[in-house]
N, C-alpha and C positions, 0 to 999 in steps of 0.2 A: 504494500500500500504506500504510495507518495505523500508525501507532506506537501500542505496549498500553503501558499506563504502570501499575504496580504502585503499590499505596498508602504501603508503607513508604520509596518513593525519594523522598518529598515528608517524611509525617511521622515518620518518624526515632524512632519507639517512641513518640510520642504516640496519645491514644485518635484524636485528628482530626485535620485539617489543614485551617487556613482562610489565604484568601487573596485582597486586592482586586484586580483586577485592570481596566484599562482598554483601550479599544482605539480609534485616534482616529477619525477618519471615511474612508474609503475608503483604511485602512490596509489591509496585508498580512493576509489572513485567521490567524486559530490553524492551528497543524499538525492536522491531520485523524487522529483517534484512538480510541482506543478504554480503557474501564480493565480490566485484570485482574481485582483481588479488591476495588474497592470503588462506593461509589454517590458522590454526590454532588450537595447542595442546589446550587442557584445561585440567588442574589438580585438582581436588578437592578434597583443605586438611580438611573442616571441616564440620560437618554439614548437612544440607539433603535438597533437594531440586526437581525444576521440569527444565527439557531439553522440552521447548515448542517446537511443532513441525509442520508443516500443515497436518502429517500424524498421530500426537496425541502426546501424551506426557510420556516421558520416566524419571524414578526417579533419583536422582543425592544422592551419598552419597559419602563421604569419601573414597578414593580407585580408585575412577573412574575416567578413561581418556577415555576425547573426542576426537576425530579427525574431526573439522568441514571443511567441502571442498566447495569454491567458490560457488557453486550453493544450499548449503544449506538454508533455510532460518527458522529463529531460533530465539529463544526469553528463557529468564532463569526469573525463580521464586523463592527465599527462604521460605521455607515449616515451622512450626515449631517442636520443641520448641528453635533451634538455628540460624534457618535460615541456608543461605549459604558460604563459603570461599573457593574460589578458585583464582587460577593461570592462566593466560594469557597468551601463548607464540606462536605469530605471525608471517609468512613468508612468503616470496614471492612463490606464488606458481611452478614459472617458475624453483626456485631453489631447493624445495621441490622436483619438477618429476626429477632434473640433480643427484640428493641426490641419488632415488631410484634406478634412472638407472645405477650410478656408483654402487652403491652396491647389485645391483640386489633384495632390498628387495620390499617385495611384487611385484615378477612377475606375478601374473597373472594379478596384477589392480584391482583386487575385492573390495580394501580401494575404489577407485571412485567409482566402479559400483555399490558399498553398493547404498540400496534404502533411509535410512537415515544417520546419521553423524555416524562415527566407534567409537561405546564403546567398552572399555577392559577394563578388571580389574586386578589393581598390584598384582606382587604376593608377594610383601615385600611395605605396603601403606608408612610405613615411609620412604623406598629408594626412591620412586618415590617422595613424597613431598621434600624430600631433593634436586633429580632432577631437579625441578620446582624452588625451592628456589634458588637455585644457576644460574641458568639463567638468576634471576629477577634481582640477585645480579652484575652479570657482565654483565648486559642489564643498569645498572644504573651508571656504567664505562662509559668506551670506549669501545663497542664493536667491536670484528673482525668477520669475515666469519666464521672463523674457532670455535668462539665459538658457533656459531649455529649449526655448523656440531658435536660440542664434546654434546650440549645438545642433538640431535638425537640419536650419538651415545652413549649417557648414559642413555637416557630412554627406548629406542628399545627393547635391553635382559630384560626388568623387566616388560613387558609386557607381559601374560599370553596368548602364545599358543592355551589354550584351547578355547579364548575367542574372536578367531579372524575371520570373519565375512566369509560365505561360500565363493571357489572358487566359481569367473565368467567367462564364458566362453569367450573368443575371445574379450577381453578387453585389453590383454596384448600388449606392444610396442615392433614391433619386434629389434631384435639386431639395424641394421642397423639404423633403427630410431632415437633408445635411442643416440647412438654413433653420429648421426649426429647432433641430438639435442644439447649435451652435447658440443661437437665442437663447435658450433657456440656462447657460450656464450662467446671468445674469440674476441676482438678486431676487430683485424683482418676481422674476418670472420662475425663480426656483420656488417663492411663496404657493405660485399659483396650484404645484404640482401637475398631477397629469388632464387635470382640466384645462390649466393653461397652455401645455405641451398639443395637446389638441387642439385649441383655438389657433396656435401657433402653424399648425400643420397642415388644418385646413380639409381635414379628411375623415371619413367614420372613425370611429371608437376600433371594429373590425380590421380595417384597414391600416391602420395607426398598427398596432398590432400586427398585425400579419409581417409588414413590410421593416417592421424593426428587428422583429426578430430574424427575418430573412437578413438584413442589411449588418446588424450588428451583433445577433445573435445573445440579447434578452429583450426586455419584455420593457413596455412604458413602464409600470411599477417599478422595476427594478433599476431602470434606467435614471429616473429623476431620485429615487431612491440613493445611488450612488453620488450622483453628482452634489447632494446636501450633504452627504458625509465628507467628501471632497471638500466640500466647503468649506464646511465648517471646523475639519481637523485643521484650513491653511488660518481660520480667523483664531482659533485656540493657540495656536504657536505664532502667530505675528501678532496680535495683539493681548490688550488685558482685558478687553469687555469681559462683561459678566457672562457667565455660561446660558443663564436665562433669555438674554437678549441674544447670543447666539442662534441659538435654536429656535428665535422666532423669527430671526433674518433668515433663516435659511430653508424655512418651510415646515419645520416641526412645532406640532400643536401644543407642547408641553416638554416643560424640562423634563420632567419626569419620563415621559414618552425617547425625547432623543436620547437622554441617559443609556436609557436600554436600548436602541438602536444601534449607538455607538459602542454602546461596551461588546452586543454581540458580536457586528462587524471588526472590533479591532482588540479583544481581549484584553481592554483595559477601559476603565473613563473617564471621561474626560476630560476630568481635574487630574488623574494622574498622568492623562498622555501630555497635558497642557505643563506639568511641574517636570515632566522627561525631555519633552521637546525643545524647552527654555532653557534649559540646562545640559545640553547633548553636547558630546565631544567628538569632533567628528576627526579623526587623522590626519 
């Protein structure tokens, strides 16, 4: 059985979470997992290695980026004679799909519909490790939103073209979707919940449905669901407001209610994730 690892047990109300990580040569594999609610780049600067898989196992060298998506489940090996080094760089997936949809890349979806995690290979390996580096580096600041949006867009173009995974058909999210989605990661409109998200979308209650779960693979519930806990873990670690008034900026009917919302989703609450996250030491 895999262990699911949630985004905020790592980053602690940052927008990401990066991290180098080694493994030596016919060392002990990683624990065999899977992630909850986010995606995650991997860059590998050194070394040669194995991408465990349940569909088999794919090699890892120097050059290569991963793209693991929430439903993957995955485990890494260092091979010898150096074993492996690579780059960490984690995010919520909710923000990852508002990323695509603003910049329309990869429309058709085929990065999800891929049957395993999406390898590519740089076509300049030391621009892309530089990439990764610099991420790691203002992941161990202060980060903001916007440096995960400038790591996206500094790794994107040095991604090799040739090397990207077939269209799939009828995976993509159409206009109206992306657009509605994108809306709703606003305040405001996270208050509304999924009535708002419908007003937003412009289409049946059935349809709204149907076409998310096809497009993004959950459910309006769970969708606007996520995005408030998103939220609200980034306003408990950037600010001091009271926990009360959190929760009612971000669409939950009662403290009480978020309390248990977030303590299920992130096995703690959120006075302690708030007293963890202000005080995090990050390497």
């Amino acid at each position: 059985m895999s262990q699911v690892l949630r985004f905020e047990w790592s980053a602690l109300g940052r927008p990401f979470h990066a991290a180098r990580v080694r493994f030596a040569p016919r060392a002990r594999d990683s624990e065999l997992h899977t992630h909850a609610d986010f995606h995650e780049f991997m860059g590998v600067l050194t070394g040669n290695g194995e991408h465990l898989l349940p569909t088999g196992t794919t090699p890892l060298v120097a050059g290569d980026v991963v793209l693991v998506r929430p439903r993957d489940r995955h485990a890494i090996r260092g091979s010898a004679p150096d074993g492996l080094e690579f780059i960490n760089v984690a995010f919520p997936s909710s923000a990852w799909q508002g990323f695509l949809n603003l910049t329309r890349t990869n429309p058709t979806g085929s990065w999800d519909a891929a049957e395993r995690p999406v390898a590519f290979r740089a076509r300049d390996a030391a621009v892309v490790a530089e990439v990764f580096e610099s991420a790691l580096q203002r992941f161990a600041g202060e980060p903001e939103h916007f440096d995960l949006m400038r790591f996206w867009i500094d790794l994107l173009p040095h991604i090799s073209p040739d090397e990207l995974p077939a269209r799939a058909s009828g995976s993509s999210a159409p206009d109206w979707l992306a657009r509605a989605c994108t809306a709703m990661r606003a305040e405001e409109n996270l208050r509304g919940g999924v009535p708002r998200l419908l007003e937003l979308a412009g289409v049946s209650p059935a349809h709204l449905s149907r076409t998310l779960r096809a497009a993004y693979g959950t459910t309006p519930t769970d969708y606007v669901a996520n995005l408030r806990l998103e939220q609200a873990a980034s306003l408990l670690a950037a600010t001091s407001a009271p926990v009360a008034e959190i929760a009612a900026r971000c669409g939950f009917a009662s403290q009480s209610y978020f309390t248990r919302c977030f303590t299920a989703a992130h096995a703690i609450s959120p006075r302690a994730f708030r007293h963890q996250s202000q005080r995090a030491f990050v390497p």
